[in-house]
TORTI-316075 format. One record per residue: x, y, z of N, C-alpha, C in turn; residue in one letter. Coordinates in nm, 2 decimals. Example, Ala and Ser with C-alpha at 12.3 -4.5 7.8 and 13.67 -1.06 7.14 Angstrom:
BEGIN
1.32:-0.57:0.78:1.23:-0.45:0.78:1.32:-0.33:0.78:A
1.28:-0.22:0.71:1.37:-0.11:0.71:1.29:0.00:0.79:S
% end
This chain:
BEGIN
0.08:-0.12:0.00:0.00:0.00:0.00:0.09:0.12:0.00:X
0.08:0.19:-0.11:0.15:0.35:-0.11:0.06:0.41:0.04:X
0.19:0.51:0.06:0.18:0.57:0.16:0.05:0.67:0.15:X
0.08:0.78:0.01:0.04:0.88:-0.04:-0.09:0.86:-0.19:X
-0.12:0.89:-0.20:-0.23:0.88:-0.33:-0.17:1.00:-0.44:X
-0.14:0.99:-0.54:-0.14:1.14:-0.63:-0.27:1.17:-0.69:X
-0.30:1.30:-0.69:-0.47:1.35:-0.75:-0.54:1.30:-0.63:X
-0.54:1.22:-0.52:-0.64:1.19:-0.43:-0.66:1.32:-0.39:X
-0.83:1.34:-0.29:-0.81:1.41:-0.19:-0.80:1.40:-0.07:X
-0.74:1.27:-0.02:-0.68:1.31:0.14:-0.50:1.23:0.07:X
-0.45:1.21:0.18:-0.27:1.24:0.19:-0.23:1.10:0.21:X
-0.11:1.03:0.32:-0.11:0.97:0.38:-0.20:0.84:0.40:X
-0.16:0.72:0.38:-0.28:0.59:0.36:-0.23:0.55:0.55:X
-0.08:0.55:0.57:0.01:0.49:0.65:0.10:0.55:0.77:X
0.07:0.57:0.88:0.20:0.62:0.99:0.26:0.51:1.02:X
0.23:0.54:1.15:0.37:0.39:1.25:0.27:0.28:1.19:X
0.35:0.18:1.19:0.33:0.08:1.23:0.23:0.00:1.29:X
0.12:-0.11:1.25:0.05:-0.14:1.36:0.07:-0.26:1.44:X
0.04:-0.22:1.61:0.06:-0.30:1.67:-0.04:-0.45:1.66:X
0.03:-0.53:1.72:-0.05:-0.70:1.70:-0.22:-0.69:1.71:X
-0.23:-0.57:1.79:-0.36:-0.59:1.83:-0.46:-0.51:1.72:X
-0.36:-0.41:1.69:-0.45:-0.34:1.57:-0.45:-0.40:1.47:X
-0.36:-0.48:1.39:-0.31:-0.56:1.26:-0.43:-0.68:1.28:X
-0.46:-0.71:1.40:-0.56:-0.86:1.37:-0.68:-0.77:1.36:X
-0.74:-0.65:1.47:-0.86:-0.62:1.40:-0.85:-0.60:1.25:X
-0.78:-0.54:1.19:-0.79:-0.56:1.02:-0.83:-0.62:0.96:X
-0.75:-0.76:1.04:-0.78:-0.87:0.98:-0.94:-0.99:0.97:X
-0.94:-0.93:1.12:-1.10:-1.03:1.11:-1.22:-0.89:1.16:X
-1.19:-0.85:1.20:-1.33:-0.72:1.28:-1.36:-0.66:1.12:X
-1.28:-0.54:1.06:-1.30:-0.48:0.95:-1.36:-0.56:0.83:X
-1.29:-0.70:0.79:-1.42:-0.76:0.72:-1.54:-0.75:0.71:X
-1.57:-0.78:0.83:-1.74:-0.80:0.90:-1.79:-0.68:0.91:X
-1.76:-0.51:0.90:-1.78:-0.40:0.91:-1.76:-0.35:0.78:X
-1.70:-0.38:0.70:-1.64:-0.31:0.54:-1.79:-0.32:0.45:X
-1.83:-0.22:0.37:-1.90:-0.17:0.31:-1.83:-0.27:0.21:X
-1.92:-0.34:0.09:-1.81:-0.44:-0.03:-1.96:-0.33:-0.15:X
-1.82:-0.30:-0.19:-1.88:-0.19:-0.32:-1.90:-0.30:-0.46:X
-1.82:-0.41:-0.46:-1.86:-0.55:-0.57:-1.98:-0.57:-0.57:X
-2.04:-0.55:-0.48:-2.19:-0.59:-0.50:-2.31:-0.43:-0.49:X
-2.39:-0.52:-0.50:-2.50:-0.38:-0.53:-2.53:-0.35:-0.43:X
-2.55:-0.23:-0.37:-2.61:-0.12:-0.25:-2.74:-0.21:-0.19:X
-2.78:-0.26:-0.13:-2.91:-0.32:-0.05:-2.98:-0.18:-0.09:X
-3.16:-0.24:-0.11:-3.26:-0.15:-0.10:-3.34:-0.24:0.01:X
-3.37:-0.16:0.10:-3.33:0.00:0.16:-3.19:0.02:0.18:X
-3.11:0.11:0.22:-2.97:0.11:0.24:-2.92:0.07:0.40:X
-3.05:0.09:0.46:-3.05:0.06:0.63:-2.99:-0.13:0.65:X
-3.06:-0.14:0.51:-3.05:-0.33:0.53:-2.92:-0.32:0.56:X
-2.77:-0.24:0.52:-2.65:-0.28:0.58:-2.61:-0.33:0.71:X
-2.71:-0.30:0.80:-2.67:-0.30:0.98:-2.73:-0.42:1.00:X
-2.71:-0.48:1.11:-2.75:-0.61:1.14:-2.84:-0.58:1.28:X
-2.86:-0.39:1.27:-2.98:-0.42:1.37:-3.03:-0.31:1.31:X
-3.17:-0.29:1.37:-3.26:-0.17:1.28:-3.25:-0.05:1.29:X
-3.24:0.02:1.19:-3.19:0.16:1.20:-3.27:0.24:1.13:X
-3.32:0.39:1.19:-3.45:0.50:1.10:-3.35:0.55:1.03:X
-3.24:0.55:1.05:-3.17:0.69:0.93:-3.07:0.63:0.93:X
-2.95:0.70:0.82:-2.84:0.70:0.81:-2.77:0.82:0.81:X
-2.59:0.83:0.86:-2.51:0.94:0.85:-2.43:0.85:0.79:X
-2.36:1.00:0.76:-2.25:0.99:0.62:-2.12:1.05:0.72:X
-2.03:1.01:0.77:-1.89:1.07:0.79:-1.76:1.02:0.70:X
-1.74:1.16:0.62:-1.66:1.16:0.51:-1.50:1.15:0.59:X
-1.40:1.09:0.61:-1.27:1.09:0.70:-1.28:1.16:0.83:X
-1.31:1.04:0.88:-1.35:1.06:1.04:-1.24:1.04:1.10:X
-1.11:1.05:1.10:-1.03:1.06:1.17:-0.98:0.94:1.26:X
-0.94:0.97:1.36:-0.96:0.92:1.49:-1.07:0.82:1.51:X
-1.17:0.88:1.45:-1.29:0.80:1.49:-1.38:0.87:1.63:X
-1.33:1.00:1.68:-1.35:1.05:1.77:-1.51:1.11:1.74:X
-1.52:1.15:1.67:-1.70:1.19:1.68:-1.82:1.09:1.60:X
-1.74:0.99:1.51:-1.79:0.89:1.43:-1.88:0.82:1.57:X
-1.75:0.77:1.66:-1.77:0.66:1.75:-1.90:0.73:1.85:X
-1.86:0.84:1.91:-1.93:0.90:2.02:-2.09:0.90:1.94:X
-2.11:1.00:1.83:-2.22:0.95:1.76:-2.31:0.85:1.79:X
-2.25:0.73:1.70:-2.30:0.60:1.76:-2.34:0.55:1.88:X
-2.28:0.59:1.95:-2.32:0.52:2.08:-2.39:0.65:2.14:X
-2.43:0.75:2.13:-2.53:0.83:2.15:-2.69:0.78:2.10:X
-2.65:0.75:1.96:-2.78:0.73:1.85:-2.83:0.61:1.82:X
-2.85:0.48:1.87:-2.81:0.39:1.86:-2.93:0.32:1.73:X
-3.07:0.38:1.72:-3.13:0.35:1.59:-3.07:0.44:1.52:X
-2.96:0.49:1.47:-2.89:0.57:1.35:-2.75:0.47:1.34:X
-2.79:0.41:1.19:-2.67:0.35:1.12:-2.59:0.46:1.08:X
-2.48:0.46:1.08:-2.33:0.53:1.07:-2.23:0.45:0.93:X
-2.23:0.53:0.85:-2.11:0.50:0.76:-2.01:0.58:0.78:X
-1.90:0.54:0.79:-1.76:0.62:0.80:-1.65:0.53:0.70:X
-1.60:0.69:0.61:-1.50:0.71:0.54:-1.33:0.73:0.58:X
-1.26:0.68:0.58:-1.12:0.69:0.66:-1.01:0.60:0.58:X
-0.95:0.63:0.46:-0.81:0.61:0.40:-0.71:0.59:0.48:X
-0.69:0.65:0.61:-0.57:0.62:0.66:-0.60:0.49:0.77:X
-0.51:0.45:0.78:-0.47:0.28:0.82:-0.48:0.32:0.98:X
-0.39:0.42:1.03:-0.43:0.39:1.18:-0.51:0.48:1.23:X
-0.57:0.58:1.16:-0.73:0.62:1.20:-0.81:0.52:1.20:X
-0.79:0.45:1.13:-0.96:0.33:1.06:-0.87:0.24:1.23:X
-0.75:0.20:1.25:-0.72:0.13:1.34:-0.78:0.13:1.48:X
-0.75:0.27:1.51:-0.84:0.35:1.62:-1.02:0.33:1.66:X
-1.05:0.37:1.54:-1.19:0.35:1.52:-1.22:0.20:1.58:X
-1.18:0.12:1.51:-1.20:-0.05:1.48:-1.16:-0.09:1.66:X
-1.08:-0.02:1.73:-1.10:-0.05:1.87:-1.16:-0.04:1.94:X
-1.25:0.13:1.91:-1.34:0.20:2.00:-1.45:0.08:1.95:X
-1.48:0.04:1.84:-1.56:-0.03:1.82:-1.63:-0.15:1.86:X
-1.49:-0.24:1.88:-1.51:-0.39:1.94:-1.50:-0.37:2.13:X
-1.46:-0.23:2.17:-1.50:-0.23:2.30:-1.61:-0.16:2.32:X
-1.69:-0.12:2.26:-1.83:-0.03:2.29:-1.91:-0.14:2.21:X
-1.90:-0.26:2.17:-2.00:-0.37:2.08:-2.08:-0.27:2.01:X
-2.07:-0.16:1.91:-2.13:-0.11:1.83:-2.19:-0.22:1.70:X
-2.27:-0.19:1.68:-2.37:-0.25:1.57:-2.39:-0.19:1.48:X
-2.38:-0.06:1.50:-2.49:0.05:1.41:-2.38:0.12:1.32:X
-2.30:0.06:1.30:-2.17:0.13:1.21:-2.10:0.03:1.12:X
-2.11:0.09:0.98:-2.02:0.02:0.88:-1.92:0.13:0.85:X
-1.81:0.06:0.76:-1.70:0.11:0.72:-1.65:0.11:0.62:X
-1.57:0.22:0.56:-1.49:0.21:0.44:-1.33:0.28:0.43:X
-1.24:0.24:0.40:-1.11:0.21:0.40:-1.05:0.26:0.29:X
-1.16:0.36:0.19:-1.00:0.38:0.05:-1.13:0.50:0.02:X
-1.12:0.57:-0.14:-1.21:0.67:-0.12:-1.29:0.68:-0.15:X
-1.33:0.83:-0.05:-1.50:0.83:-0.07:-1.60:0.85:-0.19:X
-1.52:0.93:-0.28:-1.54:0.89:-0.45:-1.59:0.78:-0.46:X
-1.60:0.66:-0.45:-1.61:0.53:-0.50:-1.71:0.53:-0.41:X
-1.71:0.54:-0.26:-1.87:0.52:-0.20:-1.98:0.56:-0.20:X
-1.95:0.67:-0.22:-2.07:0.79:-0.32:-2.12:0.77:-0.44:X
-2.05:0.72:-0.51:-2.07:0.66:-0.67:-2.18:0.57:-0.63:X
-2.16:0.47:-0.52:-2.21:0.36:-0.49:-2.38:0.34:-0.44:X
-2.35:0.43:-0.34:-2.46:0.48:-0.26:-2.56:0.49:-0.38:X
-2.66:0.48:-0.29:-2.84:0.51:-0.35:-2.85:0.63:-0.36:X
-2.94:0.70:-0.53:-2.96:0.84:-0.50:-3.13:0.85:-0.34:X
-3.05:0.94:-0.29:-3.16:0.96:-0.21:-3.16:0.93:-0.04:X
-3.02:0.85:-0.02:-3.05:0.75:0.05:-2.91:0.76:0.21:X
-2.92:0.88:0.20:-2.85:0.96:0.33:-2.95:1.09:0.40:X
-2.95:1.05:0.52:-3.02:1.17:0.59:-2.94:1.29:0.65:X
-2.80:1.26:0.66:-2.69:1.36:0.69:-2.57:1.34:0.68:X
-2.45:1.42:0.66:-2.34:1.39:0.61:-2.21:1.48:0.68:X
-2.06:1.47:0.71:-2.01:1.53:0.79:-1.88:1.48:0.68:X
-1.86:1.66:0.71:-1.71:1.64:0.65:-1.59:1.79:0.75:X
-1.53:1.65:0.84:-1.51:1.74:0.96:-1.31:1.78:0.96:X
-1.31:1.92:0.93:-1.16:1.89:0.95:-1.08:1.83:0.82:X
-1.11:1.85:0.73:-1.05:1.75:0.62:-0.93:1.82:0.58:X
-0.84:1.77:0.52:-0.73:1.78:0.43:-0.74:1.95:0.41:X
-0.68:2.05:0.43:-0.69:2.17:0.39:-0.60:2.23:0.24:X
-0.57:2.14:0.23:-0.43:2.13:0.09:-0.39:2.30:0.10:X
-0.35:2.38:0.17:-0.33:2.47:0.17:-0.24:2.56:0.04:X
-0.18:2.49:-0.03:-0.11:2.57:-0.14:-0.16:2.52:-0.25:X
-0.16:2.69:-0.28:-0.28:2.67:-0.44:-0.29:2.59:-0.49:X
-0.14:2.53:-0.58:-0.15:2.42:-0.64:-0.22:2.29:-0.62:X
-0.25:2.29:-0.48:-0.31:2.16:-0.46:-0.45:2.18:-0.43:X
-0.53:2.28:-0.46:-0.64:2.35:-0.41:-0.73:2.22:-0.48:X
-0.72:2.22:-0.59:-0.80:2.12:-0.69:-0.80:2.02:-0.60:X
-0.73:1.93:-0.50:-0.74:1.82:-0.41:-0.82:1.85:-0.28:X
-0.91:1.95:-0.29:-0.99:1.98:-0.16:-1.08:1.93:-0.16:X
-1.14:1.87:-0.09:-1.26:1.74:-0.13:-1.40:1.81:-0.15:X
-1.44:1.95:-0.12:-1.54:2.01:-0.17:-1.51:2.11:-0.32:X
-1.58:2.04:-0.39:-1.59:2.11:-0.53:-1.72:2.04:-0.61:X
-1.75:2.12:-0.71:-1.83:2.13:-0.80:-1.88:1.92:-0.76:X
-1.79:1.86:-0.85:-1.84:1.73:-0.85:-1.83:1.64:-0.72:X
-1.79:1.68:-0.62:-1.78:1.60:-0.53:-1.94:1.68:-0.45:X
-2.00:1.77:-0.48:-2.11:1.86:-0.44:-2.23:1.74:-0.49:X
-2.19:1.77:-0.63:-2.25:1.69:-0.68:-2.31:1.53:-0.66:X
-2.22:1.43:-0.61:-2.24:1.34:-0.56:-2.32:1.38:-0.43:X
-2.26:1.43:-0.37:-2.30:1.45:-0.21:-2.44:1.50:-0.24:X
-2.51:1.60:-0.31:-2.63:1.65:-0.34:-2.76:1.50:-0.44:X
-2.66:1.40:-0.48:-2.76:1.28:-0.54:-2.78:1.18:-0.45:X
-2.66:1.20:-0.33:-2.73:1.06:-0.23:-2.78:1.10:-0.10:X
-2.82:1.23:-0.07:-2.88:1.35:0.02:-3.03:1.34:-0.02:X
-3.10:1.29:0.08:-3.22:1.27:0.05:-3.29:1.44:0.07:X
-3.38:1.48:-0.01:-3.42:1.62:0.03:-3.46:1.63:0.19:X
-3.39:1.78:0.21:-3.41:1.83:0.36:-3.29:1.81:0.44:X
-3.21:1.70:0.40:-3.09:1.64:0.43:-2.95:1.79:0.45:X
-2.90:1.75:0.61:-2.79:1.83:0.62:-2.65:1.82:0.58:X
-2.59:1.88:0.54:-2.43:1.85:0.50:-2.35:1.93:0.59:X
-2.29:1.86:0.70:-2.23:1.97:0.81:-2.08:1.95:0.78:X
-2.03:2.03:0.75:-1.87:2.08:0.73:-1.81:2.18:0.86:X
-1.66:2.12:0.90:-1.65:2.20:1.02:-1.43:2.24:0.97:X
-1.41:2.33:0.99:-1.28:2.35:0.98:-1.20:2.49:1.02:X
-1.07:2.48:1.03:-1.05:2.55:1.13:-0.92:2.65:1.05:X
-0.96:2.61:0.95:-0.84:2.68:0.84:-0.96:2.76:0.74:X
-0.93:2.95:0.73:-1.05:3.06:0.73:-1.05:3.01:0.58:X
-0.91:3.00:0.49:-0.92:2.99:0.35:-0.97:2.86:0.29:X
-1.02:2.80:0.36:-1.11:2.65:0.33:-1.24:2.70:0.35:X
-1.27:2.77:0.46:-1.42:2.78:0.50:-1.47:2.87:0.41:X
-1.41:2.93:0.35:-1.44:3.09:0.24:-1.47:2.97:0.14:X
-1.36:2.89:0.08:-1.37:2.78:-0.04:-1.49:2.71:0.01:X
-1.57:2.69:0.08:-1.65:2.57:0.14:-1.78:2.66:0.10:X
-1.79:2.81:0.16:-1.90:2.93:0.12:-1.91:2.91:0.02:X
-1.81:2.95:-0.08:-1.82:2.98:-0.26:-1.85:2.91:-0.28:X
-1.84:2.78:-0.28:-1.85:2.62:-0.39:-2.03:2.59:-0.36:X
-2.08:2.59:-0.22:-2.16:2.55:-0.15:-2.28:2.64:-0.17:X
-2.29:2.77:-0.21:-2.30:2.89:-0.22:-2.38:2.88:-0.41:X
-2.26:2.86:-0.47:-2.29:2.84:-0.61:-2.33:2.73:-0.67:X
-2.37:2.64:-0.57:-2.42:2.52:-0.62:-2.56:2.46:-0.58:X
-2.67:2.47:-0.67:-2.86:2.48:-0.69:-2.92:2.39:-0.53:X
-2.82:2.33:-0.54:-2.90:2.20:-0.48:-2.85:2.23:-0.33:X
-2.81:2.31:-0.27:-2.73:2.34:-0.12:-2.80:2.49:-0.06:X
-2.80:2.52:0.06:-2.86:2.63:0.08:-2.80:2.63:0.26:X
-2.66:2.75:0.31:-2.63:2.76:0.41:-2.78:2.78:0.53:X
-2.79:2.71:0.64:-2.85:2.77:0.70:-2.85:2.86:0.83:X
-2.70:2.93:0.80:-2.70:3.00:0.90:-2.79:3.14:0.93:X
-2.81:3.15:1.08:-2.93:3.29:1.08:-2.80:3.35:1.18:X
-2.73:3.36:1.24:-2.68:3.42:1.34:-2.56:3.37:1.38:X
-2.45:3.46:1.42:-2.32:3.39:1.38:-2.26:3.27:1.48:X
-2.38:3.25:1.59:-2.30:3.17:1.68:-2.34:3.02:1.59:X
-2.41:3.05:1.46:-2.45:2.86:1.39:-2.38:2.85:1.35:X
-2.26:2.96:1.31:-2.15:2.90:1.27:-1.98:2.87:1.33:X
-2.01:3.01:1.43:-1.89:2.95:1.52:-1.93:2.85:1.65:X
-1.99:2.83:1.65:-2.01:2.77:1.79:-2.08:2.56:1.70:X
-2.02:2.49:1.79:-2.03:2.35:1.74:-2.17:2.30:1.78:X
-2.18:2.20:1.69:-2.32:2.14:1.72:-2.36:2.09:1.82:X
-2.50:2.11:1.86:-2.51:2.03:2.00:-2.48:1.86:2.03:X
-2.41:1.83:2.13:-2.34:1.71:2.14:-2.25:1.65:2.11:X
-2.18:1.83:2.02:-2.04:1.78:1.95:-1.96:1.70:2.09:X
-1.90:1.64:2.00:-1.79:1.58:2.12:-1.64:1.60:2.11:X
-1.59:1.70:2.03:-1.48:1.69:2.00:-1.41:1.63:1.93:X
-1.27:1.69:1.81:-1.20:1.58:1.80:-1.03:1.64:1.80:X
-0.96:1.55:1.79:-0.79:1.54:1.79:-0.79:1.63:1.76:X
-0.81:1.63:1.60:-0.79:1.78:1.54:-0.84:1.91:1.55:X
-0.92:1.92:1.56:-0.99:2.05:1.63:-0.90:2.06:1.79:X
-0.83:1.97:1.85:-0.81:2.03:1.96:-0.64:2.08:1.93:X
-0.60:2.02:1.84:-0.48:2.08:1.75:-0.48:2.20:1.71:X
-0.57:2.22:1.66:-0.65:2.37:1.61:-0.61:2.44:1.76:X
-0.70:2.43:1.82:-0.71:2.52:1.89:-0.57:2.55:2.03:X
-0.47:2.42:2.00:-0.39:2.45:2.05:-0.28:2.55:1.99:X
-0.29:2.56:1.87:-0.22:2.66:1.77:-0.25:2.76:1.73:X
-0.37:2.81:1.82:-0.44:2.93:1.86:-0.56:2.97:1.73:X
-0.57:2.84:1.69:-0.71:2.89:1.60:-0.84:2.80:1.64:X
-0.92:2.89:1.58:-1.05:2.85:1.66:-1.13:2.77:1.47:X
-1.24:2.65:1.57:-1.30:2.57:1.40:-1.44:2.67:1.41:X
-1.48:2.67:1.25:-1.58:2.72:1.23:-1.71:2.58:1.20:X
-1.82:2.57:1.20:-1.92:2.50:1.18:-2.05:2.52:1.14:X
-2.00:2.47:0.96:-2.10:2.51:0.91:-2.23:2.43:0.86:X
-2.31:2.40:0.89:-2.47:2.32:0.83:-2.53:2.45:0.67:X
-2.52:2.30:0.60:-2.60:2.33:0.49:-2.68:2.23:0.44:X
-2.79:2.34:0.43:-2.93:2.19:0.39:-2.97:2.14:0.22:X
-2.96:2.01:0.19:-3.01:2.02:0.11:-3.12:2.03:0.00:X
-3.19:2.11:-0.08:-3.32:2.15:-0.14:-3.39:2.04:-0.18:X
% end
């Protein structure tokens, strides 16, 4: 496995090393949790869980697994999909998992391109894209995971009324996240007052990165936009 992806939009597949105990969940937990895009999407999309769930979320590179997990075990009729390319994020996750006996969460390991593709039009009730990749130099601007076509996907498996919450803590992404979001039919900010957008959602629970943020003296902004 390359470390790096070229043209992807996240970075990094690989850090240290995993230990015995993370290398076996890969091996037998993640199976049994992996979204298999070979085959066709279940109708309804809920049928993925093996216990009954009213809705589904969408977390696009959940990191840590730090608000994916908390989520879940907050929401427990809300099935959870979570997106995560890197090996010892998804490792993290896969532990919080088998020690909280979560049920209500599947997974995917490479990109979200391809699970979007996959997904049913219609067939998400909210979606999070928390903290992502900021590719900060121009040239790599085109690798920022919100644009035109990635909108696009996210706006055909967004069932109408459906939220798309984006949160990040770098101002020249959240401006790119306005414009793109802004100029595209099917999206509509709903902010009324500025604490909807600096102040985090109710229940947030935090994550790594946001607390990285804010140890380097910057603050995350949080933004909800609804789909038409």
């Amino acid at each position: 496995m390359n470390d790096t992806y070229e043209g992807a939009f996240f970075g990094r597949r690989k850090g240290k090393a995993l230990r015995a105990a993370q290398a076996e969940r890969f091996e037998t937990l993640l199976p049994k949790l992996a979204v298999d895009l070979t085959r066709p999407a279940p109708q309804p999309l809920c049928a993925l869980f093996p216990v009954p769930v009213t809705d589904i979320t969408l977390e696009i590179g959940f990191g840590g697994g730090e608000h994916l997990i908390h989520r879940a075990s907050e929401v427990p009729d809300t099935g959870f999909i979570g997106v995560e390319p890197f090996v010892n994020g998804m490792a993290k996750a896969l532990a919080a998992i088998e020690e909280k006996g979560l049920e209500n969460i599947r997974l995917y390991n490479d990109d979200a391109i391809d699970l979007l593709d996959w997904l049913p039009e219609a067939s998400i009730d909210r979606a999070y894209l928390l903290y992502p990749d900021p590719w900060p130099k121009k040239r790599h601007w085109k690798r920022r995971f919100v644009g035109p076509d990635n909108l696009d996907r996210l706006a055909r498996v967004l069932k109408p009324g459906a939220q798309f919450r984006f949160a990040s803590d770098i101002d020249t992404y959240v401006d790119w996240t306005l414009r793109h979001l802004a100029a595209h039919p099917a999206f509509e900010w709903t902010a009324e007052r500025a604490s909807d957008w600096r102040e985090p959602w109710e229940g947030w629970p935090g994550t790594r990165y946001e607390a990285k943020a804010i140890r380097g003296g910057r603050r995350g902004y949080y933004l909800t936009f609804r789909r038409n």
